[in-house]
N, C-alpha and C positions, 0 to 999 in steps of 0.2 A: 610480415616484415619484422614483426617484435621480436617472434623466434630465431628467424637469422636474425638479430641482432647479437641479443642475448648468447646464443650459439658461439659466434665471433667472440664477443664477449670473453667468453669463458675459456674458452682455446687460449685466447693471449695472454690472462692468468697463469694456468698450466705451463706454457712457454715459459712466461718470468721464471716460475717456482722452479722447471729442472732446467733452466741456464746454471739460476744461481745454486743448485744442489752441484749441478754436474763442474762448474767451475769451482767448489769450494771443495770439495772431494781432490781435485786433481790438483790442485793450489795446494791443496794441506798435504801430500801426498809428496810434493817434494823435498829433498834434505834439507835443512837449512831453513833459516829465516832472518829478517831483519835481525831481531832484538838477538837473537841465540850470536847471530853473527858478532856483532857488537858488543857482547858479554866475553867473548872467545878472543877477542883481538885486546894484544897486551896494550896498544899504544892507548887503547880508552881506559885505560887502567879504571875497569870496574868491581868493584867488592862482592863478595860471595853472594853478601844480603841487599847490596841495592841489584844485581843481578835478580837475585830472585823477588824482588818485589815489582822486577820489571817483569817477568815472567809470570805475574800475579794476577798484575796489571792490566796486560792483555790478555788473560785468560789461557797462554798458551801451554798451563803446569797441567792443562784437565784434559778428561779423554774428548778425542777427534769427536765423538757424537754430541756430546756437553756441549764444546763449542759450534755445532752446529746449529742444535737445537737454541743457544744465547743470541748466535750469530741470527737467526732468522727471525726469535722475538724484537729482538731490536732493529731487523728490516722491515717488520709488520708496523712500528714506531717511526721509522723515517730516519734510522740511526743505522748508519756505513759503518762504524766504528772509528779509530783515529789510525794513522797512520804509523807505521814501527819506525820510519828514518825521523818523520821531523816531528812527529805529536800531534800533528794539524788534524783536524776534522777529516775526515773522506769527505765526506759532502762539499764542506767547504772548497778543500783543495780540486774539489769537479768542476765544483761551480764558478771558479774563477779563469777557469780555462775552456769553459763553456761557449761563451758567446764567438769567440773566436772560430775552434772549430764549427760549430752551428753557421757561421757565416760564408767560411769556405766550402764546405759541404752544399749547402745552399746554391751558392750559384755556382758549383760545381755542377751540382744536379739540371740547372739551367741553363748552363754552355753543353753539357752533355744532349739531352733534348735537342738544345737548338741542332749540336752538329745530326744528331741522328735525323733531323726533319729535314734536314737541307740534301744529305746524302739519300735518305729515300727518296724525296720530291725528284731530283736530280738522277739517280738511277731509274725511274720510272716516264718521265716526263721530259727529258732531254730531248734537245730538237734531232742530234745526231750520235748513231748507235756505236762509234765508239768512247761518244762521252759518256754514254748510259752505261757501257763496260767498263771506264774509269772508275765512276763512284760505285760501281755495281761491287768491286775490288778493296775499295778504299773501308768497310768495316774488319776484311784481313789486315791488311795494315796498322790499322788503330789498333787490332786485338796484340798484333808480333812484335809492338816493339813496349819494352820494360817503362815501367812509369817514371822511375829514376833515371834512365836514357833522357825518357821529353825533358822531364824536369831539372837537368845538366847542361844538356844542350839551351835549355830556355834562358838558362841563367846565363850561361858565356857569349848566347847572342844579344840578346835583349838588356839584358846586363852591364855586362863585362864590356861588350863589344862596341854596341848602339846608343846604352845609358838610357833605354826608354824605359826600363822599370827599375826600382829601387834590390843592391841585392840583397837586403835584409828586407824583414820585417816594420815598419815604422810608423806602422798603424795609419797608412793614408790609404784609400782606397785601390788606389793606382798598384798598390804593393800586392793587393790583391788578388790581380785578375791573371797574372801568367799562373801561383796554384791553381786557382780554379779550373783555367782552363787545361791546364796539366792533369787534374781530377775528373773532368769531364772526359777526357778519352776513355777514362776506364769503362764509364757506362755507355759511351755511345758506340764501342764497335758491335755489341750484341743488341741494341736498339734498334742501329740503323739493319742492319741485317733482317732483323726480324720482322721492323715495318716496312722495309720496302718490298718483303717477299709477298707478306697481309695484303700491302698497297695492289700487288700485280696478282694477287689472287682474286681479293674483292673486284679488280679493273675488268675479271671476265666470266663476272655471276650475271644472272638472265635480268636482273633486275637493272643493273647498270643500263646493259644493252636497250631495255627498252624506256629507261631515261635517254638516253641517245637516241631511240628513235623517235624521238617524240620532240627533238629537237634542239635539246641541252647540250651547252657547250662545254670542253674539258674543266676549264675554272668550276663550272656548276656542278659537277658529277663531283669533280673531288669536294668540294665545299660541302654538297648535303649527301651523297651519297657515301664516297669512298672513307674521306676520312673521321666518320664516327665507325664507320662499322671495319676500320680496320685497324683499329685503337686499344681494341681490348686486349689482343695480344701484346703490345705495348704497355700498356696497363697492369696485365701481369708480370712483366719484368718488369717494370719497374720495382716492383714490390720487393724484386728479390735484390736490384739493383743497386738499392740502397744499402745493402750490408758491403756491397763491394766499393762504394764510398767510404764507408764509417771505415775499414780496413786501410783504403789505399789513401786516407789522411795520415795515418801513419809518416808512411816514405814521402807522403808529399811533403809535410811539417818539416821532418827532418830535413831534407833539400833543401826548403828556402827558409830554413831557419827560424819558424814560427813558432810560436807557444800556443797549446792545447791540448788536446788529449791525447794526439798521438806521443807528443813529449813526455808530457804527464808518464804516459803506457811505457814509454823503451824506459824513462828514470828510475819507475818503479820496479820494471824486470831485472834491472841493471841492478838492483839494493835489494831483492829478495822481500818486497813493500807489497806482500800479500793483500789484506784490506784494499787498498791503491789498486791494484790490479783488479781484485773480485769487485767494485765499484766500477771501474771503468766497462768492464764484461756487463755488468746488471745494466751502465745505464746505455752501452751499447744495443744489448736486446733490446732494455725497453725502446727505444727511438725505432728499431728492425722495427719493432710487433706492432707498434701506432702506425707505422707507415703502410705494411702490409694490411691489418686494421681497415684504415682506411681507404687503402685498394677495394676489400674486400664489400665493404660499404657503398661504395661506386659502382658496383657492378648490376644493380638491380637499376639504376637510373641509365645505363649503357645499353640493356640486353633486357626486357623483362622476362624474358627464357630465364633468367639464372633462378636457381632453388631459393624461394625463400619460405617455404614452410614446410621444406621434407619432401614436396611433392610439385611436379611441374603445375605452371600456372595457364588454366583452359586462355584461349586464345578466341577471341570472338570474330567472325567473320563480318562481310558486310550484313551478309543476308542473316543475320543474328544466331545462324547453326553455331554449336560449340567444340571444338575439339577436344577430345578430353588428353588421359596420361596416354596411350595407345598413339595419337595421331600422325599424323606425318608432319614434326615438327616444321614451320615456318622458318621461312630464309631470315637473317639477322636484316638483312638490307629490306627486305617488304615488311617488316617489324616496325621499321623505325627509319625508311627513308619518305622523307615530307612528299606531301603533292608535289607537281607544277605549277607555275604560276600562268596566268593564263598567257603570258605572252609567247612561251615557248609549248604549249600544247597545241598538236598538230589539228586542224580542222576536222 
């Protein structure tokens, strides 16, 4: 387990290092910038020498390597650098816009999940087969229509129309829950897909079957059988799911008027506010790589199949034989689906 860890570990290192090489390369790569900008425009009527000692200032008179090699000692430090439009800290300027995003994101990823559990349960488990073909349909749906469509329409109904949500921002909770739930479609049209397929796959392994014959009811089979061991695939999207939150706060932000990162991100695009943007990029990976991280981490307490020292883990039977790497790996569901309890095991 030390070694997958450590393993993990180091991977999500590596990631950080070539986001931020790969985003500082193609940032620096474009014409223009803040301060050059702002030196070049007559109405700031800037002098040659306070021009160039703004250009000193940020380093931007030295060669493209100089500044990357400064740029990176000073992110091994904990230092973004300051910003070209307003002087402000990077850091600073992240961090105040921070908990905001964090919190729509959040229960974005929440109402996401939930829609994707309801629309699997429900394509699998409906009493009648063309309600199961409804929701069977309904993660096309979520995927075909534009995020800014929901989040337009949310507003002039709920809004405009009804007056059930606030159409700004105003920091009550309530203001909240139409982004969220606006964010949440984005991950739950390939969730709900994915687990209801998992769900109707595991529903016809041998294992299942002979929890059903032994007397277990639908609630029981899904409760210890179906749904851990049809989760993992779940689990690994997730992992990836979340970068397509951190993206689609973005257009969500802008919509309903919010302040965070995604604001932060178009302000900075919008003023050529390099640092601002290669900040937002770093702390976007970072949040991807803890997430995935942390998937990656879960999965040995899900499956003890998974690799955790380079080499599959022997499997003991009742009868105490061992299987070694050769064997005929074991089903995920005889792994790790629990006894019966004695009421429902058959005489």
């Amino acid at each position: 387990m030390r070694t997958y860890v450590v393993r993990r570990l180091v991977q999500a290192v590596l990631v950080l290092w070539a986001a931020y090489t790969l985003s500082f390369l193609l940032l620096s790569a474009l014409p223009g910038d803040a301060v050059s900008n702002r030196i070049q425009d007559p109405e700031a009527q800037i002098t040659p020498e306070a021009g160039r000692q703004m250009l000193e200032f940020y380093g931007l008179d030295r060669p493209i390597w100089e500044q990357y090699l400064r740029a990176l000692w000073s992110l091994l430090h904990g230092d973004l650098g300051f910003s070209l439009s307003t002087g402000k800290p990077v850091t600073q300027a992240v961090v105040e816009v921070l908990p905001s995003t964090a919190a729509l994101t959040g229960l974005g990823l929440v109402f996401g999940l939930g829609f994707a559990v309801l629309v699997a349960v429900a394509a699998n488990y409906a009493p009648w087969a063309w309600l199961r073909g409804v929701f069977d349909s309904a993660p096309a749906l979520f995927a075909s229509v534009p995020t800014f469509v929901v989040g337009v329409l949310a507003l002039q109904y709920l809004s405009f129309r009804w007056h059930l949500i606030p159409s700004v921002d105003n920091g009550t909770p309530l203001a909240l829950l139409a982004p969220a739930a606006t964010l949440g479609l984005i991950v739950a049209a390939p969730m709900a897909q994915v687990f209801a397929t998992s769900v109707r796959t595991t529903r016809r392994q041998p294992f299942v079957h002979v929890v059903a014959a032994r007397g277990a009811g639908e609630g029981y089979l899904f409760r210890q059988s179906v749904l851990r061991n049809s989760s993992l695939p779940v689990l690994t999207l997730l992992g990836l799911a979340f970068g397509e939150l951190i993206a689609g706060a973005v257009v969500t932000e802008s919509v309903y008027a919010r302040q965070g990162i995604g604001q932060l991100t178009v302000g900075a695009v919008d003023t050529q506010d390099l640092p601002v943007v290669q900040g937002v990029v770093l702390l976007s990976t970072l949040a991807y790589v803890l997430v995935n991280l942390a998937v990656d981490l879960a999965y040995p307490f899900l499956d003890p199949r998974v690799l955790v020292d380079g080499r599959t883990r022997r499997v003991t039977s009742a009868r105490g034989t061992e299987r070694g790497e050769n064997a005929v790996p074991v089903s995920v569901g005889a792994a790790v689906s629990p006894r019966l309890p004695a009421e429902v095991v058959m005489p």
